[in-house]
KOLKE-177575 format. One line per field, with one value per residue: residue in one letter; residue number from 0; z, x, y of N, C-alpha, C, O, CB in turn. Coordinates in steps of 0.05 Angstrom, whole numbers, plus 5000, padded with zeros to 4 digits. Glycine has a CB too. Example, Ala and Ser with C-alpha at 12.3 -4.5 7.8 and 13.67 -1.06 7.14 Angstrom:
% residues 2
type: A / S
seq: 0 / 1
nc3: 5156 / 5142
nc1: 5264 / 5257
nc2: 4886 / 4955
cac3: 5156 / 5143
cac1: 5246 / 5273
cac2: 4910 / 4979
cc3: 5156 / 5157
cc1: 5264 / 5258
cc2: 4934 / 5001
oc3: 5169 / 5161
oc1: 5285 / 5268
oc2: 4934 / 5023
cbc3: 5181 / 5114
cbc1: 5226 / 5282
cbc2: 4911 / 4988
END
This chain:
% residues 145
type: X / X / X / X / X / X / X / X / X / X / X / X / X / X / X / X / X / X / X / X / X / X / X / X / X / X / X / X / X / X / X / X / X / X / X / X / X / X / X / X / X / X / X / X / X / X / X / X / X / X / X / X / X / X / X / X / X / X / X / X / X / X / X / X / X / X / X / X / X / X / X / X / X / X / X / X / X / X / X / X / X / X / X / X / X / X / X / X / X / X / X / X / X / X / X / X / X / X / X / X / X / X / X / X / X / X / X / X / X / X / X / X / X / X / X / X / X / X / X / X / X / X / X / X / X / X / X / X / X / X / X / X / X / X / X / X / X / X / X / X / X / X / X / X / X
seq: 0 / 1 / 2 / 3 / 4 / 5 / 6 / 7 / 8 / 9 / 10 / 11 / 12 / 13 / 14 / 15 / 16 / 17 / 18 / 19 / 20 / 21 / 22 / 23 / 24 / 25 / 26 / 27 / 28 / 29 / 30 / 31 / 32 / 33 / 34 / 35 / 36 / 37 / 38 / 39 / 40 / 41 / 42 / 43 / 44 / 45 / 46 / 47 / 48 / 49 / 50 / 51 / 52 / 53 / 54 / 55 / 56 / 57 / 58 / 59 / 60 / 61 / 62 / 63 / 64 / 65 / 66 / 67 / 68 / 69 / 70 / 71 / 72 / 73 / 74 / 75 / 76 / 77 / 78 / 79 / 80 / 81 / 82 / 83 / 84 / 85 / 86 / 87 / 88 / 89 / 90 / 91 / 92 / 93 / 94 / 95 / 96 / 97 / 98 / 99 / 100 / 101 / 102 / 103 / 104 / 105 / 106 / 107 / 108 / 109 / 110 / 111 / 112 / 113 / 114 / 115 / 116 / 117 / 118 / 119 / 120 / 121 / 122 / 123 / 124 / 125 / 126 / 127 / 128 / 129 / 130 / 131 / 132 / 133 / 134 / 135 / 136 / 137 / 138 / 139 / 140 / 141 / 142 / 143 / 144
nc3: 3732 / 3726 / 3758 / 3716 / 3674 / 3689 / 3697 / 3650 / 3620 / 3647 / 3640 / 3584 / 3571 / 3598 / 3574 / 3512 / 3532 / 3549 / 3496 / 3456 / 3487 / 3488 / 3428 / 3426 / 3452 / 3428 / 3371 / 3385 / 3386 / 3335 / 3316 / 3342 / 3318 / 3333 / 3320 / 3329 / 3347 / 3393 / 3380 / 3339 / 3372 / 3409 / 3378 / 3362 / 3410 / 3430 / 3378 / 3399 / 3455 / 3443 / 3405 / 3446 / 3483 / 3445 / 3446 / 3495 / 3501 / 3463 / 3469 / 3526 / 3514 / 3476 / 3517 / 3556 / 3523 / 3520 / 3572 / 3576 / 3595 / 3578 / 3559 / 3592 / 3584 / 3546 / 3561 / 3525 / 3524 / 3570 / 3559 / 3506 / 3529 / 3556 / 3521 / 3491 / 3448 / 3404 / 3385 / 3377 / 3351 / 3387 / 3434 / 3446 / 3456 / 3503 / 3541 / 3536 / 3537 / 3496 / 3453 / 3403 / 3344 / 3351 / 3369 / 3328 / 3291 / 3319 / 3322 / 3260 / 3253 / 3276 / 3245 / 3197 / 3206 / 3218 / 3259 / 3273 / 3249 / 3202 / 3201 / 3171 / 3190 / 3164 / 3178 / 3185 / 3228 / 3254 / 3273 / 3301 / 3299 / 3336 / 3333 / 3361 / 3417 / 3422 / 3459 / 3440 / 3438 / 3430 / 3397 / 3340 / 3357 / 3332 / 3286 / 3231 / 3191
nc1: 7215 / 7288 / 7342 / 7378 / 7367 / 7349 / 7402 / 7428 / 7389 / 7401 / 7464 / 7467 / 7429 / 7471 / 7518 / 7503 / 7480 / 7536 / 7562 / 7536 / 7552 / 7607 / 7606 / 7583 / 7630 / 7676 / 7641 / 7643 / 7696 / 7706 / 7679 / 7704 / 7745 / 7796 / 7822 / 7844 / 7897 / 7866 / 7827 / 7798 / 7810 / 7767 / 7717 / 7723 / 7726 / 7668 / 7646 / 7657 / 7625 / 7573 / 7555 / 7567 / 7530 / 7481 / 7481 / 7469 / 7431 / 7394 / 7411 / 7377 / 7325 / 7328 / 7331 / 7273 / 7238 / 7240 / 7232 / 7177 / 7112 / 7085 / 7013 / 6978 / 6962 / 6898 / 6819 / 6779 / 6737 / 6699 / 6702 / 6676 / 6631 / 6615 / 6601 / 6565 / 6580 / 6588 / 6631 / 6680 / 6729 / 6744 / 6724 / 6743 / 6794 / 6790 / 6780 / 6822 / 6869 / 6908 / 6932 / 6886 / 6903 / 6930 / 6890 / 6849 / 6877 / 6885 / 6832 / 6819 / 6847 / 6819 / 6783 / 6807 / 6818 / 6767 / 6739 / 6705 / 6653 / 6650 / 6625 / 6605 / 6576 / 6543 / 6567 / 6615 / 6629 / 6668 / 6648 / 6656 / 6624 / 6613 / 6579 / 6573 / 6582 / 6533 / 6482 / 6419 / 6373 / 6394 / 6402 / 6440 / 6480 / 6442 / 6470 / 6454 / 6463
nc2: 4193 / 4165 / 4169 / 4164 / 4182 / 4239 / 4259 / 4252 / 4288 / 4333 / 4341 / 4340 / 4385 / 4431 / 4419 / 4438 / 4492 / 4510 / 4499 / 4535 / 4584 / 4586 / 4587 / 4638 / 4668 / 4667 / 4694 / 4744 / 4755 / 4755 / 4797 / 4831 / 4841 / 4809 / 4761 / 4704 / 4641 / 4618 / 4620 / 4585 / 4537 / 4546 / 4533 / 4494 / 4464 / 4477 / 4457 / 4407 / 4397 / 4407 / 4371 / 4333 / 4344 / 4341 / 4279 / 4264 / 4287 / 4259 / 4196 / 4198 / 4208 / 4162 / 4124 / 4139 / 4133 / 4078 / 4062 / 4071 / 4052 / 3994 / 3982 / 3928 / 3866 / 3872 / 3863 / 3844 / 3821 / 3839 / 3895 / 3902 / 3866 / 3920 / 3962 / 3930 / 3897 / 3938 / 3983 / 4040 / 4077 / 4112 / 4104 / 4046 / 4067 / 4097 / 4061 / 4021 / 4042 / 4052 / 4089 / 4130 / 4120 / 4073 / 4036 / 4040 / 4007 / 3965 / 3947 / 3951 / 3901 / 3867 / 3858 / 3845 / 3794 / 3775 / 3770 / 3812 / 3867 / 3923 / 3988 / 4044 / 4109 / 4166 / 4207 / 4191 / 4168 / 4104 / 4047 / 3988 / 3929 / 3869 / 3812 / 3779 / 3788 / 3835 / 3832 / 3807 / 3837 / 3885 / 3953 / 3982 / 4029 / 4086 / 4127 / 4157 / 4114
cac3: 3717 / 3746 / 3763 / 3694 / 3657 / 3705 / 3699 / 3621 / 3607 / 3661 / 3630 / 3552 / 3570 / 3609 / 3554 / 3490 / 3538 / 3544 / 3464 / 3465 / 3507 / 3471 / 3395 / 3430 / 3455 / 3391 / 3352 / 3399 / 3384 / 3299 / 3306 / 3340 / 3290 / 3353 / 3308 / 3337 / 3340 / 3408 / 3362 / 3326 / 3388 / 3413 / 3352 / 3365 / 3438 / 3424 / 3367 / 3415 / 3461 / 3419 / 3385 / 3472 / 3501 / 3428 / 3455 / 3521 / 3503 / 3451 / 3491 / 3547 / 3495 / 3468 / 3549 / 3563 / 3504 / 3529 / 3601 / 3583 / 3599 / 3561 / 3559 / 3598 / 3569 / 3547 / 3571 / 3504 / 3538 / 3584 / 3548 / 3485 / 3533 / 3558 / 3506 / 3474 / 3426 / 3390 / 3393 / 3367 / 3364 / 3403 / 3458 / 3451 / 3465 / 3525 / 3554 / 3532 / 3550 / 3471 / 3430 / 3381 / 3322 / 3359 / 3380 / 3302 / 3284 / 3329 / 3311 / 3236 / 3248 / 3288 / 3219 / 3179 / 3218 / 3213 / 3284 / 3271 / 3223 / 3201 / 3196 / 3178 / 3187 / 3146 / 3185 / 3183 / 3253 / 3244 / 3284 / 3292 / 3305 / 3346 / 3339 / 3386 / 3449 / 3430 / 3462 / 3419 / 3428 / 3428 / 3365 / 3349 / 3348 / 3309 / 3277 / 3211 / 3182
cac1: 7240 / 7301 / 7363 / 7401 / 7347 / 7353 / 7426 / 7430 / 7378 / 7421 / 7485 / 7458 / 7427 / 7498 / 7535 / 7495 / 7495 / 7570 / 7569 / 7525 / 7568 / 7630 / 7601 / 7585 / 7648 / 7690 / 7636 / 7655 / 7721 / 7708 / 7670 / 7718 / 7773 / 7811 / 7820 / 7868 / 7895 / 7854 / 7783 / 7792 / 7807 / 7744 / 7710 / 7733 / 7715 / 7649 / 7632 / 7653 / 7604 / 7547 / 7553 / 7565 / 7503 / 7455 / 7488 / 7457 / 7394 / 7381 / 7406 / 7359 / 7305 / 7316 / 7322 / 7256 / 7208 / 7239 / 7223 / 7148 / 7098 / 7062 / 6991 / 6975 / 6938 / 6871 / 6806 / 6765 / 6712 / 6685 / 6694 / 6651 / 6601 / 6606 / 6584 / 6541 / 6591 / 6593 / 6649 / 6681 / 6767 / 6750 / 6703 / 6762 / 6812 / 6785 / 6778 / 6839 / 6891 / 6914 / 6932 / 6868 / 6917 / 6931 / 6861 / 6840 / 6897 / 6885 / 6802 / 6825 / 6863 / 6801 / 6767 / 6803 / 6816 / 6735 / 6721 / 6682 / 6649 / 6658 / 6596 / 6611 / 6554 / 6541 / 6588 / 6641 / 6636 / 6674 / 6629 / 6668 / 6605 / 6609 / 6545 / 6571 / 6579 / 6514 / 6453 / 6397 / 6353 / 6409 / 6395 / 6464 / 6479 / 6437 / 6475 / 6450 / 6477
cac2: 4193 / 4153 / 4181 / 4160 / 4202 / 4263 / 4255 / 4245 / 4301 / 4359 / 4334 / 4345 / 4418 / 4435 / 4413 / 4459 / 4515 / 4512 / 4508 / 4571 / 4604 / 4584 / 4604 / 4673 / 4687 / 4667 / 4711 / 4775 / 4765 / 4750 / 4818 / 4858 / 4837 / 4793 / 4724 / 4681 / 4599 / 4609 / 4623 / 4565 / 4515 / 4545 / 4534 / 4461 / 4462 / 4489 / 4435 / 4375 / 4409 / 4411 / 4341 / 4311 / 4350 / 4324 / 4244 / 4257 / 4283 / 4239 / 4176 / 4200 / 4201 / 4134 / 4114 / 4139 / 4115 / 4048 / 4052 / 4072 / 4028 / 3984 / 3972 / 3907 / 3848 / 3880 / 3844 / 3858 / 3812 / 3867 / 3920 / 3887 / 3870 / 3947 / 3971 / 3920 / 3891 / 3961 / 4002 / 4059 / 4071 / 4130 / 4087 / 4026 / 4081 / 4100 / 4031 / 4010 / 4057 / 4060 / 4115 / 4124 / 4107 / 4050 / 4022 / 4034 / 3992 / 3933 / 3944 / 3936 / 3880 / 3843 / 3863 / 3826 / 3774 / 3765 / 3785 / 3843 / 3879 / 3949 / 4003 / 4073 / 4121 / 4184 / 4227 / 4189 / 4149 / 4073 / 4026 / 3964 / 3908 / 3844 / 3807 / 3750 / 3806 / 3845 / 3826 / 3807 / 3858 / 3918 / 3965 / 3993 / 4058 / 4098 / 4150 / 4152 / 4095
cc3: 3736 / 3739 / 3737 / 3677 / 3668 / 3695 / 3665 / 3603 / 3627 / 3634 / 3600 / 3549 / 3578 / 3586 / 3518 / 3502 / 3541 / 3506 / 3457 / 3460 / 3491 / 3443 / 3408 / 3444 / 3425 / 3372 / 3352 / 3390 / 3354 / 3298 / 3312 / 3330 / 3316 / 3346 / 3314 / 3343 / 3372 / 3399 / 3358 / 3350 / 3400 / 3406 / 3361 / 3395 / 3442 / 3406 / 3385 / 3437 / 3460 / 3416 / 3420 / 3478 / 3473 / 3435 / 3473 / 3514 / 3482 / 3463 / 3516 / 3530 / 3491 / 3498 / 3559 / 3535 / 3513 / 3547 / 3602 / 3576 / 3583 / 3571 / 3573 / 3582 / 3574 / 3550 / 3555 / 3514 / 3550 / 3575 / 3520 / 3501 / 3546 / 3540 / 3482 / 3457 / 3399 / 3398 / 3371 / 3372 / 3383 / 3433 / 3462 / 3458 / 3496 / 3543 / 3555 / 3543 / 3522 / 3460 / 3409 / 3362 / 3326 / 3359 / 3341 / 3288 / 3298 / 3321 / 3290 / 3236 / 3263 / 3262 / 3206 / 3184 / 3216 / 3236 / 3285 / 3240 / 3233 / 3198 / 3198 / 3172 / 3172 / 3159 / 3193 / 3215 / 3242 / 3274 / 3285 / 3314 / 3313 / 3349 / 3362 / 3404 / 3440 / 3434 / 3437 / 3409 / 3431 / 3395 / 3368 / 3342 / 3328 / 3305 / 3248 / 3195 / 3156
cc1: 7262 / 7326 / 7391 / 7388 / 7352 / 7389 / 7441 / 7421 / 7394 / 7447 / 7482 / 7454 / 7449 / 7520 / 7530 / 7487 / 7519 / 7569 / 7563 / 7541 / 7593 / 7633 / 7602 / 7611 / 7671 / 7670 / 7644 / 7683 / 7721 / 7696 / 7688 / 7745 / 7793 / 7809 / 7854 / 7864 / 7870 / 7825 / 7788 / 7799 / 7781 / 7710 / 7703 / 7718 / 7678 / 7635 / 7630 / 7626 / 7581 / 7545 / 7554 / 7530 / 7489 / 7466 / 7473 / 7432 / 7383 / 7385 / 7374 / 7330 / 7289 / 7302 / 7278 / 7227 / 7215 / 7224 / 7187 / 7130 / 7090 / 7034 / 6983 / 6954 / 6906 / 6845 / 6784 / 6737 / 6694 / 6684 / 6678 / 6633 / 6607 / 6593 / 6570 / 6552 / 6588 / 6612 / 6658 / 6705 / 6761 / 6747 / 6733 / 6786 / 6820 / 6793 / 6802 / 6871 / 6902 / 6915 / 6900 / 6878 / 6919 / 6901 / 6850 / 6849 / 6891 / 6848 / 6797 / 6835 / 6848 / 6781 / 6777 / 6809 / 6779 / 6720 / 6695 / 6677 / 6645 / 6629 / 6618 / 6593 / 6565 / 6568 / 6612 / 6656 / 6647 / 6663 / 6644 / 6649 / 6621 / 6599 / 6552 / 6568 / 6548 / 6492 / 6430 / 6381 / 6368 / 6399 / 6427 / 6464 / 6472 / 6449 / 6467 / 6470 / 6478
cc2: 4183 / 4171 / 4191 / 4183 / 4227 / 4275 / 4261 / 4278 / 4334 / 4359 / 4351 / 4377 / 4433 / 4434 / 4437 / 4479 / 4523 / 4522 / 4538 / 4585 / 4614 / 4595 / 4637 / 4686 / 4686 / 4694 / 4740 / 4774 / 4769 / 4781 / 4842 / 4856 / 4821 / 4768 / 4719 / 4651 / 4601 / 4607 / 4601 / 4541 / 4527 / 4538 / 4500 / 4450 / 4458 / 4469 / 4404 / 4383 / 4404 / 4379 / 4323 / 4321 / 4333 / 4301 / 4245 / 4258 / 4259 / 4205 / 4182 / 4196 / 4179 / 4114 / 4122 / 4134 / 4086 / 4042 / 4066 / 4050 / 4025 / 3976 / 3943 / 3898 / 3870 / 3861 / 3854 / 3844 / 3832 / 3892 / 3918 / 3884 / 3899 / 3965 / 3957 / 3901 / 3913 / 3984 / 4022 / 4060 / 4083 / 4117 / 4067 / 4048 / 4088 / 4077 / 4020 / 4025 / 4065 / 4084 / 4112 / 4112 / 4073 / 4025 / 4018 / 4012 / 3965 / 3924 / 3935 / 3907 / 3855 / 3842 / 3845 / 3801 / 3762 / 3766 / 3805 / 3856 / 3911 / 3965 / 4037 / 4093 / 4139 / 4199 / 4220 / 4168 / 4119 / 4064 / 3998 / 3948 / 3879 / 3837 / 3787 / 3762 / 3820 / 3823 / 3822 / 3836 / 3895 / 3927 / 3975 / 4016 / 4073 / 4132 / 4152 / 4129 / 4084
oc3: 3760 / 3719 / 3736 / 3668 / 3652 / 3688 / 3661 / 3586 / 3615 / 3615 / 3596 / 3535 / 3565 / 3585 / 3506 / 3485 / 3535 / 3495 / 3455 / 3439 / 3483 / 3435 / 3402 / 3447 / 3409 / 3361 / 3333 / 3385 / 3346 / 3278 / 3299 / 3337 / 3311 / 3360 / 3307 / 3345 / 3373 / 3409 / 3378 / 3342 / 3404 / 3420 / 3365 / 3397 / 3454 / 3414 / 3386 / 3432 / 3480 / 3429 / 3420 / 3477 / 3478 / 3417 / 3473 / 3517 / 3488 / 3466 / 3519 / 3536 / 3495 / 3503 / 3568 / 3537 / 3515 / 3546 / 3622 / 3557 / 3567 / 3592 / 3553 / 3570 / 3595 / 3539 / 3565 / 3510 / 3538 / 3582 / 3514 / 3495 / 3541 / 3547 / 3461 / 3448 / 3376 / 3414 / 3349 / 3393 / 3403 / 3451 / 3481 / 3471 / 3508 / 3559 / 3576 / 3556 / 3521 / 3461 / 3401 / 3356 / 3311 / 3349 / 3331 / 3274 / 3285 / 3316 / 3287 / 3217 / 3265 / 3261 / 3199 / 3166 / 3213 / 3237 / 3297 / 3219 / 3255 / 3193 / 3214 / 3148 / 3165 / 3145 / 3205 / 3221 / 3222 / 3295 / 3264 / 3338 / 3298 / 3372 / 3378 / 3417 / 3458 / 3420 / 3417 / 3388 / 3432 / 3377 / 3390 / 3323 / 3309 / 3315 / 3238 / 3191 / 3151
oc1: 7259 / 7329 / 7408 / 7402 / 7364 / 7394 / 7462 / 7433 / 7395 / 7447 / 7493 / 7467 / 7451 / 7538 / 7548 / 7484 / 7523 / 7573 / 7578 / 7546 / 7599 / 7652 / 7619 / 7613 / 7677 / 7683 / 7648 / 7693 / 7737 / 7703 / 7691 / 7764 / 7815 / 7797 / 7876 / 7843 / 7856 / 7806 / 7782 / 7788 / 7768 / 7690 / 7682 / 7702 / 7667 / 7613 / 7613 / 7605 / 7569 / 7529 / 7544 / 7511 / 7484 / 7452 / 7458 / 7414 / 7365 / 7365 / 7356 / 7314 / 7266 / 7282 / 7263 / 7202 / 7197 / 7206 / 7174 / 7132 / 7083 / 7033 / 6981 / 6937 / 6896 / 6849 / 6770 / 6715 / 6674 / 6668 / 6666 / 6613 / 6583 / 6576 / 6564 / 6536 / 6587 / 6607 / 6646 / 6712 / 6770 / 6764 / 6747 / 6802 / 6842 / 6812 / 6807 / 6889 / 6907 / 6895 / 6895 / 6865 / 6913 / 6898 / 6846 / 6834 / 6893 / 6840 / 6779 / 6830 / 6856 / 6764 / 6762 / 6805 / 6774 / 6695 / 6674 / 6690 / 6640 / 6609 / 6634 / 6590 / 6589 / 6588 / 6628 / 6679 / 6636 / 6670 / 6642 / 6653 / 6639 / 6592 / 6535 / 6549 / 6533 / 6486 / 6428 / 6378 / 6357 / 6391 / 6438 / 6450 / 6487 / 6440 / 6487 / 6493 / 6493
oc2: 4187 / 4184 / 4208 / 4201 / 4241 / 4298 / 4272 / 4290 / 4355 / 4375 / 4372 / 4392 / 4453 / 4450 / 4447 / 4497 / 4547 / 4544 / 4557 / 4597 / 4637 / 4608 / 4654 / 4710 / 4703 / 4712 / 4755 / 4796 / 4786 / 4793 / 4863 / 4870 / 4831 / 4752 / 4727 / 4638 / 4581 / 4595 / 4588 / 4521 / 4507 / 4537 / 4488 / 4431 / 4440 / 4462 / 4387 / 4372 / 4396 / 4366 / 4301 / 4305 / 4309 / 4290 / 4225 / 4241 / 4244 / 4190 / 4166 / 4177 / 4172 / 4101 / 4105 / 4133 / 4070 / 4025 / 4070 / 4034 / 4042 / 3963 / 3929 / 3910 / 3880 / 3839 / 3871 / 3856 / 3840 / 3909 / 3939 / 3897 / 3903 / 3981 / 3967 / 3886 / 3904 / 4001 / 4022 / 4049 / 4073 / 4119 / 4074 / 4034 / 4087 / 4079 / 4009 / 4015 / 4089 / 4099 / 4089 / 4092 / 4055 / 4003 / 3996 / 3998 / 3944 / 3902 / 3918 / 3892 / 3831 / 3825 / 3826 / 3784 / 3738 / 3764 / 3809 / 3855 / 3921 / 3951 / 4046 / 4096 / 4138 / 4201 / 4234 / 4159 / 4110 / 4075 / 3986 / 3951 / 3870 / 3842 / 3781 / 3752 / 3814 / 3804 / 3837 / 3849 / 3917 / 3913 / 3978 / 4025 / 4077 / 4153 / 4140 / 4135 / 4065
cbc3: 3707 / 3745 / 3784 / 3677 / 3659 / 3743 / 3713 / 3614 / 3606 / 3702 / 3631 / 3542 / 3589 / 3631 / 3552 / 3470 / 3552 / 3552 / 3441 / 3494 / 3537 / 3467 / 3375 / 3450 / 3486 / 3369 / 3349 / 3438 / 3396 / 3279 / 3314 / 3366 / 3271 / 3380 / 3262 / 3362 / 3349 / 3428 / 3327 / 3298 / 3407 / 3415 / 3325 / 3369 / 3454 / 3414 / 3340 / 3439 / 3455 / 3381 / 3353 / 3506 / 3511 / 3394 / 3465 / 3545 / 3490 / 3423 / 3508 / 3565 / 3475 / 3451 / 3575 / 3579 / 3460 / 3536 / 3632 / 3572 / 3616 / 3549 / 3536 / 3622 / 3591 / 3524 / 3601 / 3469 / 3559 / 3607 / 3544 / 3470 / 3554 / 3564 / 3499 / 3456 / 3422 / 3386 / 3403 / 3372 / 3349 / 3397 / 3443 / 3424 / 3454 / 3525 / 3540 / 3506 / 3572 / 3458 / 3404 / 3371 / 3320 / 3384 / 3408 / 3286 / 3290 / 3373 / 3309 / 3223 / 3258 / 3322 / 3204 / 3159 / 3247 / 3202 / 3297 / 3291 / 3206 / 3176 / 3229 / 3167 / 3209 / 3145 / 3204 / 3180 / 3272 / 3233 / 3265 / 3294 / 3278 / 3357 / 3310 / 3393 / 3457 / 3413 / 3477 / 3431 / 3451 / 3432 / 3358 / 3342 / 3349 / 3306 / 3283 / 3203 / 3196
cbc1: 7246 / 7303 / 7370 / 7404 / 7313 / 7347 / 7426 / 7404 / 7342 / 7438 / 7488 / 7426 / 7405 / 7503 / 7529 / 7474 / 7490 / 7592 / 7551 / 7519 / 7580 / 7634 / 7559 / 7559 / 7662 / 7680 / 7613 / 7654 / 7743 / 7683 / 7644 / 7719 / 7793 / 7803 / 7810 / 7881 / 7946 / 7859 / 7768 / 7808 / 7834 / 7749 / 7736 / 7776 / 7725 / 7655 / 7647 / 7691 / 7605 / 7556 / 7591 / 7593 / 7493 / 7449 / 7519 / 7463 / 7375 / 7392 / 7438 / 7363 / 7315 / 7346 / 7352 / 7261 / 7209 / 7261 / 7249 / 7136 / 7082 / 7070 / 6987 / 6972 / 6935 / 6868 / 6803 / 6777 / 6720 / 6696 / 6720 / 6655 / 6583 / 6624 / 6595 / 6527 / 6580 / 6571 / 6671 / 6667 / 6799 / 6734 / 6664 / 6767 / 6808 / 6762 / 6762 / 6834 / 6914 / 6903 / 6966 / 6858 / 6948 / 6941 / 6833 / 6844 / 6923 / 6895 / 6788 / 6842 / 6895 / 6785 / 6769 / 6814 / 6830 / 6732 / 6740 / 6698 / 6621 / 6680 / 6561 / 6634 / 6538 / 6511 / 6581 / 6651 / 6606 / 6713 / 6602 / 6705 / 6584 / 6613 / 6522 / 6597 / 6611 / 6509 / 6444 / 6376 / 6321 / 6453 / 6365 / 6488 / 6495 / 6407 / 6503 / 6447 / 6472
cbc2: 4222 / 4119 / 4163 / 4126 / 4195 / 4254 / 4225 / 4215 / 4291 / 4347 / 4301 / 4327 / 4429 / 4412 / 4377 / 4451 / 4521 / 4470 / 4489 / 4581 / 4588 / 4558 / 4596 / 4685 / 4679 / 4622 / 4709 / 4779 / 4747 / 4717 / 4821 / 4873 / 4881 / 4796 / 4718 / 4690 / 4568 / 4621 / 4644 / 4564 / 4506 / 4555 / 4546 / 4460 / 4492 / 4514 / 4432 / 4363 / 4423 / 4432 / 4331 / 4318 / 4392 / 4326 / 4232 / 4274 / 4316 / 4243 / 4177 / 4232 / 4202 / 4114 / 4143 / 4161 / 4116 / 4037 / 4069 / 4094 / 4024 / 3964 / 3973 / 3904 / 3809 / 3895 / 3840 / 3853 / 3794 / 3874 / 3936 / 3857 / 3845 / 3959 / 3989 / 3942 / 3867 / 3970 / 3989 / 4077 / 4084 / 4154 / 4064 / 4003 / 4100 / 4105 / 4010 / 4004 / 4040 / 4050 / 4111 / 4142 / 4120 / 4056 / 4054 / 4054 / 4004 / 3930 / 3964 / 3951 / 3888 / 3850 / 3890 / 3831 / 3781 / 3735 / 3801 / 3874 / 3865 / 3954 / 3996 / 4082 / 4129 / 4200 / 4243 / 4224 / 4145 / 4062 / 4024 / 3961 / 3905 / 3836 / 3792 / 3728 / 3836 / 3866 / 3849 / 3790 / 3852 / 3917 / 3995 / 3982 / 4064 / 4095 / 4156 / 4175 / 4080
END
């Protein structure tokens, strides 16, 4: 985490504990019948507060889904022949660094592109076949199929 992030995400928690703080002393005073113009500038105090610290954290937020890495070029070469030219999202997940969602998503999208073909055994495994990477004499995974 870099310094702006550290900096962003203190700031944000610092700022909606103040609000906190601020609602609970205004409420001590609304309970023990002590309402005055100072409640309501606290009131005030207390909402700016609130609405700066959620800017920070949510900036810091957007800041750090940015600065995470991406995936480098994948080398689907070696990992097709690793496993035969038969894979699995879960198997391409692995290999790849991808989210599963992800890996399914780029597996579909070598589907219909005409790359590969699909197999989904009885229980529900997706098989995404590459006859050009398997070996001849591989059998592919028999899960009931």
């Amino acid at each position: 985490m870099n310094k702006k992030l550290i900096f962003l995400f203190i700031s944000g928690c610092t700022l909606i504990l103040t609000s906190i703080t601020l609602f609970a002393a205004v409420s001590c005073d609304v309970v023990l019948g002590v309402y005055s113009r100072n409640s309501i500038t606290t009131y005030i105090l207390s909402f700016i507060s609130l609405t700066g610290g959620s800017i920070c954290l949510a900036a810091g937020l957007v800041i750090n889904r940015r600065n995470k890495k991406k995936p480098e070029k994948i080398d689907i070469l070696s990992i097709l022949s690793k496993y035969s030219g038969h894979v699995t999202p879960d198997e391409f997940s692995d290999a790849t660094g991808l989210s599963p969602d992800q890996s399914k998503n780029r597996l579909q999208e070598m589907k219909k592109r005409g790359i590969c073909r699909l197999q989904i055994t009885k229980s529900g495994v997706h098989i995404f076949s590459f006859p050009e990477f398997a070996p001849e004499d591989t059998v592919i995974k028999q899960e009931n199929l």
